[in-house]
Residue, then its C-alpha position, 0 to 999 in steps of 0.5 A: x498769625x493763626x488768630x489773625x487768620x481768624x482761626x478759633x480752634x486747630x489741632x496738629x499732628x507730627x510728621x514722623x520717620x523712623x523716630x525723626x519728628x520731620x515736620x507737623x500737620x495742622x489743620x483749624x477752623x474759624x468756627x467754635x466747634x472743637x475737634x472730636x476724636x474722630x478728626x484727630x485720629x483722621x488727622x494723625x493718619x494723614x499726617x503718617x501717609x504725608x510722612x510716608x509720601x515725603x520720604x518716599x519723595x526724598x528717597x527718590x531724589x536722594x537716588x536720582x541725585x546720587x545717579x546724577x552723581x555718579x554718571x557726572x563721576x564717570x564723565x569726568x573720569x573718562x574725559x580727563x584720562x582721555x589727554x596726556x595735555x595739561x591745560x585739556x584737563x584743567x578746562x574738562x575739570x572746570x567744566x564737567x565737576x560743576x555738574x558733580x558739585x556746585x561751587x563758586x571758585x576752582x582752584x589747584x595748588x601743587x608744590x612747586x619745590x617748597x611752596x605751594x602755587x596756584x596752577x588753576x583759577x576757575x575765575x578770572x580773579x583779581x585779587x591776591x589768589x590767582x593763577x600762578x601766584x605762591x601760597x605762604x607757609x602761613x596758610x596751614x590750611x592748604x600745607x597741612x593737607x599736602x603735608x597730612x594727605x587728608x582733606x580739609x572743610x571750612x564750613x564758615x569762614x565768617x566764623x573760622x577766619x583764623x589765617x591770613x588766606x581766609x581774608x583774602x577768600x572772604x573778600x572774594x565772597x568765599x564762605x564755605x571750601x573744602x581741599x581735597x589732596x591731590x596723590x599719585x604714586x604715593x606723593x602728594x603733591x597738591x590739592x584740589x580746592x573748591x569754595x561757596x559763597x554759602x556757608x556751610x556748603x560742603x560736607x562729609x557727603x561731598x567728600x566722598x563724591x569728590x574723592x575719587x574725582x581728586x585721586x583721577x585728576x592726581x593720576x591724570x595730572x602725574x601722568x601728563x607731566x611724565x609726558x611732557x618731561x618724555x616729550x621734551x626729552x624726546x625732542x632734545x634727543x631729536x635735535x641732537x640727532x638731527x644735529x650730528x654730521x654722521x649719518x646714523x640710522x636705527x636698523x632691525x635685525x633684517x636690516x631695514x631701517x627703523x629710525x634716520x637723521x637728517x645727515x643720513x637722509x641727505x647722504x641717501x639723497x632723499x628725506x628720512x621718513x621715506x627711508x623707513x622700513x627700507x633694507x639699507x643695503x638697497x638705500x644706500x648702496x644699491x644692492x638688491x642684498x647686502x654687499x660682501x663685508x656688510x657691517x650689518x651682518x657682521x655685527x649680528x654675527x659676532x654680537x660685536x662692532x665692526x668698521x669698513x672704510x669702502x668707496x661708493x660708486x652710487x655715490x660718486x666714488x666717494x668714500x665713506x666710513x661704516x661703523x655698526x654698533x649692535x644693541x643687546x638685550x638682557x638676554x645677549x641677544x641683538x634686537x637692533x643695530x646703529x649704523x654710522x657713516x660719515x664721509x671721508x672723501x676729503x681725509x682719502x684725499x688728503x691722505x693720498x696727497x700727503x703720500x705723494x708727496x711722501x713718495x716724491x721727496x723720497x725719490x728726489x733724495x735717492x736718485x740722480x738721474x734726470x730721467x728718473x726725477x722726471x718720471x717720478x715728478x710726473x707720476x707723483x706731483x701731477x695728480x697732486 
């Protein structure tokens, strides 16, 4: 090339860091005069400057680089420890860990009983690797990081493709991945996996950048499966007591109401979320302070159950049965009460009948006056 250029004479000097040789300085003529002493000497003392420059200039990007990283870190922590919702993380993840790491195929695999299954592809993928799709125990790959806790790197699968999943991700364009696990509370319970259509795209460098990512997203992820279990628990838990034909209610130790179901709210005549905070004498007896006999006050008197059957004029005379439960602490200490009622009208009805008609078979018996039947059929079996 150089004689082609039409150059006659060149000389060169090395590009050196530390004791690295990076790179070379060059410089010819077209003409016949040979280089003195005097332009070697310029030349090596250009060359050591542009050395000096170069990495100067490198330093400076590897620390803007390592910022960017840094601040890409920081984002994507806070973004994702913000939400207790799933698929929130996922897109955050998807979205924010480009800027951290360039790839070309996101994916997650968590263990689903025995077998590994993909819970996130960033890329609407057609083949055999998508969303939801269960990993075979053949692919050591992804198993021995779950089961060794210790990242994985494929630098060249062109050159590594050992497994059956290593086809499948050449046939995707996939080149180069790295697998980090995914570890909370002392489990590991999957892996977060990112490939390049390069070859040897990741390294020890990356490792260290994702790592911390991947311990986030685990904490994160367990945390928000721990919510959704305590959500869905908690909403079983609702509907069981919503369920339930008693009215019970949920009372602190000053007797307002902290929690109600429905069946408590309709005996109060109204709905449950204007019952809280209110004092359940005044609700639902219409008392200004608790009625004499309260079960509440009992309860945290005796740190016992009690039980009252009472006939409620604001509620139409009818009766009612009243249970209250405390709840202790570990202490022995009340710290709050369950109040039951259930209506028991009917049953007093019915038991009042069930005694007049008890009464009038035993006066029939006894007696054989037709005054005295007539009296008593009059006062037992017209009420009836």
């Amino acid at each position: 090339v150089v004689v082609d250029e039409g150059i006659n004479k060149l000389i060169s000097a090395p590009l050196i860091i530390g004791d690295k040789i990076i790179g070379a300085l060059g410089v010819g003529r077209r003409s016949s005069t040979p280089f003195i002493d005097r332009d070697i000497n310029l030349l090596k003392s250009v060359a050591t400057q542009l050395a000096m420059a170069y990495e100067k200039a490198r330093l400076a990007a590897e620390l803007t680089r390592r910022v960017e990283r840094r601040s890409a870190m920081s984002r994507i922590s806070a973004a994702i420890s913000k939400t207790l919702n799933v698929e929130a993380i996922y897109a955050t993840l998807i979205q924010e860990l480009q800027k951290l790491i360039e790839y070309d195929r996101l994916s997650i695999a968590e263990l689903k009983g025995e077998l590994l299954e993909l819970s996130i592809v960033s890329r609407d993928y057609s083949g055999h690797l998508g969303q939801g799709v269960r990993i075979s125990p053949d692919n050591k790959m992804f198993y021995s990081v779950v089961r060794e806790g210790k990242p994985v790197i494929r630098r060249n699968l062109e050159t590594e493709a050992v497994q059956p999943i290593d086809q499948q991700l050449l046939a995707a364009g996939i080149r180069s991945v790295i697998l980090i696990p995914l570890v909370a509370g002392g489990r590991t319970f999957g892996s977060l996996n990112l490939g390049s259509s390069q070859k040897n795209k990741y390294s020890e460098t990356d490792l260290e950048y994702l790592q911390p990512v991947a311990d986030q997203l685990a904490v994160a992820l367990d945390n928000a499966r721990l919510f959704k279990k305590i959500e869905t628990a908690a909403g079983e838990w609702r509907d069981t007591f919503d369920a339930m034909d008693d009215g019970i209610a949920l009372l602190s130790t000053d007797l307002r109401v902290q929690r109600v179901n429905q069946a408590m709210a309709k005996l109060a005549g109204t709905t449950p979320q204007a019952l809280l905070g209110q004092y359940c004498y005044t609700v639902f007896h219409g008392l200004d302070t608790p009625l004499s006999g309260c079960v509440g006050i009992h309860c945290l008197n005796e740190k016992q159950p009690c039980d009252i059957v009472r006939e409620e004029p604001p509620r139409g005379n009818r009766w009612f049965h009243m249970r209250c439960d405390p709840i202790l602490d570990k202490n022995d200490k009340v710290v709050s009460l369950v109040h039951t009622i259930r209506d028991i009208t009917e049953e007093k009805l019915r038991e009042e009948k069930l005694e007049r008609l008890h009464n009038l078979s035993k006066a029939l018996s006894t007696s054989l006056s037709l005054e005295t039947i007539y009296k008593v059929v009059m006062n037992e079996l017209y009420p009836v």
